[in-house]
C-alpha atoms as one frame of an Amber mdcrd trajectory, in Angstrom:
protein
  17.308  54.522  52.880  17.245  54.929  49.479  18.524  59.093  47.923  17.385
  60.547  45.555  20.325  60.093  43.507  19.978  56.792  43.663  16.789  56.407
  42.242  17.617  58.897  39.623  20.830  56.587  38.843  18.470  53.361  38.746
  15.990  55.238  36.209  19.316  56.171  33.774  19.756  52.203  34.405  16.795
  51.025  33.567  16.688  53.524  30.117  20.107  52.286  28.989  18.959  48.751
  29.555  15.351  49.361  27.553  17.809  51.411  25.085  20.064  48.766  24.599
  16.888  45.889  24.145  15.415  48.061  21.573  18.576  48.220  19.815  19.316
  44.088  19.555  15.482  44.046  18.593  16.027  46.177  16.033  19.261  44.858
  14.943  17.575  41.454  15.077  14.043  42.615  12.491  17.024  44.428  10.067
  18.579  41.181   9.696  16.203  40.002   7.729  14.125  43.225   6.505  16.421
  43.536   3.477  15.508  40.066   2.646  11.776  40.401   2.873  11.732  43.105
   0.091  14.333  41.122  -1.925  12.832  37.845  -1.879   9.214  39.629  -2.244
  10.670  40.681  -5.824  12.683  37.785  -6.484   9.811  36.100  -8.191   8.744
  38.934 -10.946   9.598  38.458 -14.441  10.492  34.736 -13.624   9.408  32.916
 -16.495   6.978  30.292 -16.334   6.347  31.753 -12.637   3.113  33.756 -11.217
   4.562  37.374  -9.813   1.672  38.257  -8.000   1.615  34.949  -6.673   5.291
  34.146  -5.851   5.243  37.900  -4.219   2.485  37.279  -2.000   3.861  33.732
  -0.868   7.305  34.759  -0.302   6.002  38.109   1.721   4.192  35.936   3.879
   6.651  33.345   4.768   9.184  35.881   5.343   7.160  37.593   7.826   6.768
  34.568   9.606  10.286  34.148   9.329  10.717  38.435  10.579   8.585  37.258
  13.685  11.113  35.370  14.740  14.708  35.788  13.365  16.583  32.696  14.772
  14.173  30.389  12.970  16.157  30.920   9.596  14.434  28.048   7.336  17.924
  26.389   5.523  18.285  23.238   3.084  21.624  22.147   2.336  21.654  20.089
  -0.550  24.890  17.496  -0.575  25.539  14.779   1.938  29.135  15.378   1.616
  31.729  16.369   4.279  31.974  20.030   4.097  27.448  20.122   3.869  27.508
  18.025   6.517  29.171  20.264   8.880  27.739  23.462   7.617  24.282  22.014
   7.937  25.397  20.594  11.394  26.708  24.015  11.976  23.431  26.130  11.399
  21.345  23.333  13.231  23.173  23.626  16.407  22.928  27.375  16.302  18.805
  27.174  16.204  18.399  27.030  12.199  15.539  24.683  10.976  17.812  22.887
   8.632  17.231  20.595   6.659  20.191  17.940   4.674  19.433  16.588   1.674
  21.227  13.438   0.387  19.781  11.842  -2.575  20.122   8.002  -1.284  17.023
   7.318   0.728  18.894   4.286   2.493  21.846   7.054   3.339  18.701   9.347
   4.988  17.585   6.484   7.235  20.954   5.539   8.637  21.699   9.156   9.266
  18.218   9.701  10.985  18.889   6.711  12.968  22.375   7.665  14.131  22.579
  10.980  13.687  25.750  10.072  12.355  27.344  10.581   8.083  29.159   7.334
   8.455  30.549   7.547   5.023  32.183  11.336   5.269  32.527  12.114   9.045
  32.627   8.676  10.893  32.611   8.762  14.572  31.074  12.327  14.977  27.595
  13.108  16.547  25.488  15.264  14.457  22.658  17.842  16.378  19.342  16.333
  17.489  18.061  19.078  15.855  19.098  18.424  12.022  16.783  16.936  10.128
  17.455  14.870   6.888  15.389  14.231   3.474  15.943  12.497   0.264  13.016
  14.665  -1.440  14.270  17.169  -3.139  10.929  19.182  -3.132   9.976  18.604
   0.208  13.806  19.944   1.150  14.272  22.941  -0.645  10.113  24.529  -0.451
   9.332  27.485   1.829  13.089  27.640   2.925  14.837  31.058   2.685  18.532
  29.889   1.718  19.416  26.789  -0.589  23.341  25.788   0.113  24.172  23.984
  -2.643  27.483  21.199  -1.454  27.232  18.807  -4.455  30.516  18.166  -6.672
  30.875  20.728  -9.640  29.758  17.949 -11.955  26.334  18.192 -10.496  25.904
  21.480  -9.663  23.857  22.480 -12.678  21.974  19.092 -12.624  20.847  19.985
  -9.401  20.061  23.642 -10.079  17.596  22.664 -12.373  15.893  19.767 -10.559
  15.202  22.687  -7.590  13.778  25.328 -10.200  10.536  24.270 -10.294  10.624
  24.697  -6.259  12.320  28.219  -6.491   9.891  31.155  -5.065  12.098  33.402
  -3.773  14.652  31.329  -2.070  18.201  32.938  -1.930  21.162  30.059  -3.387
  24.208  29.707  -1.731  27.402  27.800  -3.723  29.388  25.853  -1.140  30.946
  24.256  -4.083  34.301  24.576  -5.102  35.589  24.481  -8.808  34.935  25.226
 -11.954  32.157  23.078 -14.679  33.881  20.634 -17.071  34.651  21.850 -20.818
  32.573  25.450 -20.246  34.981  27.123 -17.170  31.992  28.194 -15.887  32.162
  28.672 -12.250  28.917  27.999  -9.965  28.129  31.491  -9.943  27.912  31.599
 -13.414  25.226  28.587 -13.799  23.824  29.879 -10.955  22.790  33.144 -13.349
  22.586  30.660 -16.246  20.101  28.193 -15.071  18.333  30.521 -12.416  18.941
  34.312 -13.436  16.314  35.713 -10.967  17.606  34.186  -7.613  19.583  35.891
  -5.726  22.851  34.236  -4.489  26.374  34.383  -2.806  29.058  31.965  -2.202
  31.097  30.667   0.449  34.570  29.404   0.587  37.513  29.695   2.800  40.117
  26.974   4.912  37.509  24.939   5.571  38.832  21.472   6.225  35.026  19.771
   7.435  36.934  17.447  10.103  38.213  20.326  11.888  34.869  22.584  12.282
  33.263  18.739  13.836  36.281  19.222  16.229  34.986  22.621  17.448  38.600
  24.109  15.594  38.807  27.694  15.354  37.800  28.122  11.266  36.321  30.992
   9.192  35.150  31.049   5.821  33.965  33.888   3.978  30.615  34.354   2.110
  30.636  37.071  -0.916  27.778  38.185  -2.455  25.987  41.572  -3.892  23.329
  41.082  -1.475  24.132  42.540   1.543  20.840  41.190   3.135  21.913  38.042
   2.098  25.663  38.137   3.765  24.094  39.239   6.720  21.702  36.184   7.213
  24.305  33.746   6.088  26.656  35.164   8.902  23.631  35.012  11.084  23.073
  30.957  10.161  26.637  30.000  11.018  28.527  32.326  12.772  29.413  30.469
  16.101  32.096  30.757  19.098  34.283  28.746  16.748  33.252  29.637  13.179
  33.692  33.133  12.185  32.318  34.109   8.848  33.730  37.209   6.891  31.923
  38.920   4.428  33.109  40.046   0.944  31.082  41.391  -2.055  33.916  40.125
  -4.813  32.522  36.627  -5.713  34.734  36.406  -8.865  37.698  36.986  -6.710
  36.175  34.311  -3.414  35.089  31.712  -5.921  38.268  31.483  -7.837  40.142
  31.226  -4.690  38.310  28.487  -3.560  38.682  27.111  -7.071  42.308  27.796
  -7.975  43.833  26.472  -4.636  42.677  22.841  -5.451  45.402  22.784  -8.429
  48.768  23.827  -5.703  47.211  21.063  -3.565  47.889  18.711  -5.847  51.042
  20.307  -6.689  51.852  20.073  -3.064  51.144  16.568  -1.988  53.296  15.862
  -5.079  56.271  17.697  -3.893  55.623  15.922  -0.560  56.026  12.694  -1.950
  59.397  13.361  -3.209  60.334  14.687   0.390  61.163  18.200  -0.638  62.391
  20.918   1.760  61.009  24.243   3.450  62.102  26.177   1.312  60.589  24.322
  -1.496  57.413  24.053  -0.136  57.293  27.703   0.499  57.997  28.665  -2.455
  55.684  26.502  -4.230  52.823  28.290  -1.560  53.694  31.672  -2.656  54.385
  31.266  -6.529  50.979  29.490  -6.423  49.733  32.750  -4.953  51.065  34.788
  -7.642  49.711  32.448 -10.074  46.293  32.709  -8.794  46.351  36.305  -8.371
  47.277  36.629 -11.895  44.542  34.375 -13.495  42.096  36.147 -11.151  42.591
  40.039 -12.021  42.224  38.834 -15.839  39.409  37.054 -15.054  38.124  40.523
 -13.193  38.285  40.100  -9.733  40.124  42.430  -7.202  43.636  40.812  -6.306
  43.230  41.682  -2.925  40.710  39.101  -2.511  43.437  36.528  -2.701  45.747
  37.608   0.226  42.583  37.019   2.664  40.861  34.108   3.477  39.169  32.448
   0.488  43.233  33.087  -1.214  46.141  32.540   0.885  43.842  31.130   3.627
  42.779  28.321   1.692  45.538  28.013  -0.021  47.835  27.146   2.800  45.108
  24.921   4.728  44.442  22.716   1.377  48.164  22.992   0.487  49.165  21.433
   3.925  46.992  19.045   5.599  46.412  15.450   4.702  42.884  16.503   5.358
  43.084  17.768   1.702  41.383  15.295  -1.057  43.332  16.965  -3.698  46.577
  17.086  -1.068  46.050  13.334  -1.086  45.526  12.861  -4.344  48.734  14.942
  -5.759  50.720  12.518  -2.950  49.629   9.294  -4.610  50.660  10.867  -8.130
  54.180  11.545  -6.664  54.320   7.895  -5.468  53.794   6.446  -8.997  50.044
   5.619  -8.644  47.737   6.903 -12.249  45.422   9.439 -11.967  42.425   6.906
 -12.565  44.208   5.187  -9.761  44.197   7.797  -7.992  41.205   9.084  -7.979
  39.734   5.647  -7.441  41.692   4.918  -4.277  40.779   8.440  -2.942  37.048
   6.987  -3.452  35.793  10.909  -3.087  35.852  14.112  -5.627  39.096  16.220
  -5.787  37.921  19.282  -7.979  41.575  20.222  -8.450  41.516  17.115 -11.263
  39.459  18.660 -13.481  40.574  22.460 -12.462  44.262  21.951 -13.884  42.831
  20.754 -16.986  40.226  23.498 -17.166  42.389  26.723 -16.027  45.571  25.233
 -18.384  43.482  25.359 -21.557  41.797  28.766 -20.372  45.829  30.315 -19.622
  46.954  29.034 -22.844  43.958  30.702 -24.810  44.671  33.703 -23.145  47.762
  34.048 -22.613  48.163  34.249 -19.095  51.231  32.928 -17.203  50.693  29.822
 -15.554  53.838  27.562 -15.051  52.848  25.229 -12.166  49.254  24.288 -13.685
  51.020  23.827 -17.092  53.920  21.889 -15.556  50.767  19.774 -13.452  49.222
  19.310 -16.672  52.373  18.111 -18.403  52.502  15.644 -15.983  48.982  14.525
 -15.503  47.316  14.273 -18.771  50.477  14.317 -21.138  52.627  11.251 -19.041
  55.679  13.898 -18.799  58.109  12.776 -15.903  57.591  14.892 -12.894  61.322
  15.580 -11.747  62.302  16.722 -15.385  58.900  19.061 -15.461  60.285  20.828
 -12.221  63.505  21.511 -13.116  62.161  22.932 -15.918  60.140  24.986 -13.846
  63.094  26.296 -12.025  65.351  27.091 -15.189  62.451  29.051 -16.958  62.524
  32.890 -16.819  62.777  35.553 -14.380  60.257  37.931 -13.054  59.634  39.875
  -9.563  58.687  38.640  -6.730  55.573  39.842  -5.945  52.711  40.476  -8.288
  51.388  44.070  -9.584  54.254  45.570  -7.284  56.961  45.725 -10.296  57.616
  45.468 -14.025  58.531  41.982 -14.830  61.696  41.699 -16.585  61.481  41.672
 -20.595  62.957  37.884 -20.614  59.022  36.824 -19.150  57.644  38.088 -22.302
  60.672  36.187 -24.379  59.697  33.277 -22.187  55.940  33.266 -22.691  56.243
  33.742 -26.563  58.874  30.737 -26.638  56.170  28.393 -24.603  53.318  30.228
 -27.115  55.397  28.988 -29.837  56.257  25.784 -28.599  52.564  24.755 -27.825
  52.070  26.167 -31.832  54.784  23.522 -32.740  53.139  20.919 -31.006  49.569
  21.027 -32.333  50.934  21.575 -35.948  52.908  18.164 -34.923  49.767  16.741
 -33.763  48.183  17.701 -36.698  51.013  15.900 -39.534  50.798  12.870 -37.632
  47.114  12.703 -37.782  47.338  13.359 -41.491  49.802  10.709 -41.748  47.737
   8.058 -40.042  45.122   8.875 -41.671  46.811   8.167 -45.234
């Protein structure tokens, strides 16, 4: 016989379950709310663009899109490692996703096996990825572009999708900064596309390990908190956590910076260096790109979380690492064209220590490991002599923006000022005298 009570008790449970429905409902339709009245103005004042038009597209494909939340429509353009497994990640966790490789014989073999033979051999992709070597086809009516193409083609690429672009959100998974401008992708991002909105994503994320179902996390930072929030939503699984941050200056140079002490690292283990050595290369790294990052205006911070230190220790110790790898073969005697030839894939940190070693002598900032990597690299200095220059110059504190570095930095940094002065004017008389 059934009391009173307990029907009263059954009622309460029955409320608390509608309650709690009507609360993962509406947590579910404010997922993407934000991003129905962003992307429905995302297409006014784009030039050469319709605004009624774009609007009135965009509104109606995202309220398809509101109808049902898990069908997030995503194109990943980049057949690489690190796109692979992202765009593997968001299939198997319902996305309609879409990978985009440019070589229609690469499409074919991976529809047919399901498989990126050349980047993640021997490891099943989801049934429910799909693959296209149309650009047009891959990135129309989608609601986030990820963008996993090497920094050299990142702006190439940006404007080969504009004429596609009617309110689609851009996400950087790229990692580094543009040859001769320093530009970083969020900057030709706004350059090339200034109406989109976009974010970017970086973190310890070494692509083998996420296939392996590996505990990672990455982090996506962007202004748009709509747009963090469906990005976490797209990839957030039982074994891929993603943070959110709203410093991209700060994420983006992380991911950027790191790629330089990689090389640095895979160096030092080729001479079979110690513990100690190796740590402190890690942390003066750390102070270096903490440094170079609050001039360049991000919040240092940023850099003792995931898309710093994080990435920084992942890239800086796992053979995993293309620019580990490629800092090894330098410390066994091999060239850089070598190198980078043998490694047969891009290692961004290459081009970073030339780019961030011009930028730090320009400015002035203090930069001794990417000026001792370029010493090494580009001007045929002997690595051994470079380091134990490294560990006879200066003295400062330990830790960054905690305490007043000592007065013999600033002695230090004028002497290397005036040193690089010396050098050019050098450069300069011998040019003269060749050319007489």
């Amino acid at each position: 016989m059934t009391s009173a009570n307990d029907n009263n008790t059954n009622k309460d449970n029955a409320q608390n379950s509608s309650n709690e429905s009507n609360k993962a409902a509406d947590k579910q339709n404010s997922l993407l709310s934000g991003i129905i009245e962003r992307a429905s103005k995302s297409g006014i004042g784009r030039k050469k663009l319709n605004p009624s038009t774009v609007e009135s597209a965009v509104a109606k494909n995202m309220a398809e899109i509101h109808s049902n939340p898990t069908k997030l429509r995503l194109a990943f353009l980049g057949g690489g490692s690190f796109g692979t497994a992202m765009a593997n990640l968001a299939a198997r966790n319902g996305c309609d996703t879409t990978l985009w490789v440019r070589n229609k014989r690469t499409v074919k073999a991976m529809t047919k096996t399901q498989t990126n033979k050349k980047y993640l051999p021997g490891y099943k992709l989801d049934d429910r990825l799909k693959y296209s070597h149309d650009l047009a086809s891959a990135v129309k009516d989608t609601d986030i572009i990820f963008i996993a193409v090497p920094g050299l083609a990142f702006r190439e690429t940006l404007k080969n999708i504009a004429p596609f672009i009617s309110g689609q959100s851009i996400v950087s998974l790229t990692k580094g900064m543009e040859k001769d401008t320093f530009a970083m992708m969020s900057d030709i991002i706004k350059e090339v596309l200034p109406e989109v909105n976009f974010g970017v994503m970086s973190g310890p994320n070494l692509a083998i390990e996420i296939m392996k179902n590996m505990p990672s996390a990455t982090v996506i930072a962007s202004e748009s908190e709509p747009l963090r929030h469906a990005v976490q939503a797209a990839l957030h699984s039982a074994f891929f956590r993603v943070f959110a941050s709203d410093d991209i200056r700060g994420v983006e140079l992380g991911g950027a910076l790191k790629n330089i002490y990689a090389i640095a690292m895979g160096m030092a283990a080729a001479y079979e260096v110690g513990e100690n050595t190796k740590a402190m290369i890690l942390t003066r790294a750390l102070a270096e790109m903490s440094r170079f990052g609050v001039e360049a205006g991000a919040n240092p911070l940023t850099f003792l979380g995931l898309s710093g230190v994080g990435d920084l220790y992942a890239t800086c110790s796992s053979e995993l690492s293309r620019n580990y790898r490629i800092g090894n073969m330098l410390g066994r005697g091999m060239s850089i064209d070598a190198a980078v030839k043998k490694l047969g894939q891009t290692a961004e940190g290459v081009n970073t220590i030339q780019q961030v070693h011009e930028k730090a002598t320009k400015d002035g900032i203090y930069m001794p490991i990417t000026h001792a990597l370029y010493a090494v690299i580009y001007e045929d200095k002997a690595a051994l002599g470079v380091a134990l220059h490294l560990m006879e110059a200066g003295f400062r504190s330990d830790v960054e923006f905690v305490m007043a570095h000592d007065h013999s930095n600033a002695a230090l940094t004028a002497q290397m000022k005036a040193a690089s002065s010396t050098s050019d004017n050098d450069d300069d008389v011998d040019t003269d005298s060749d050319a007489k």
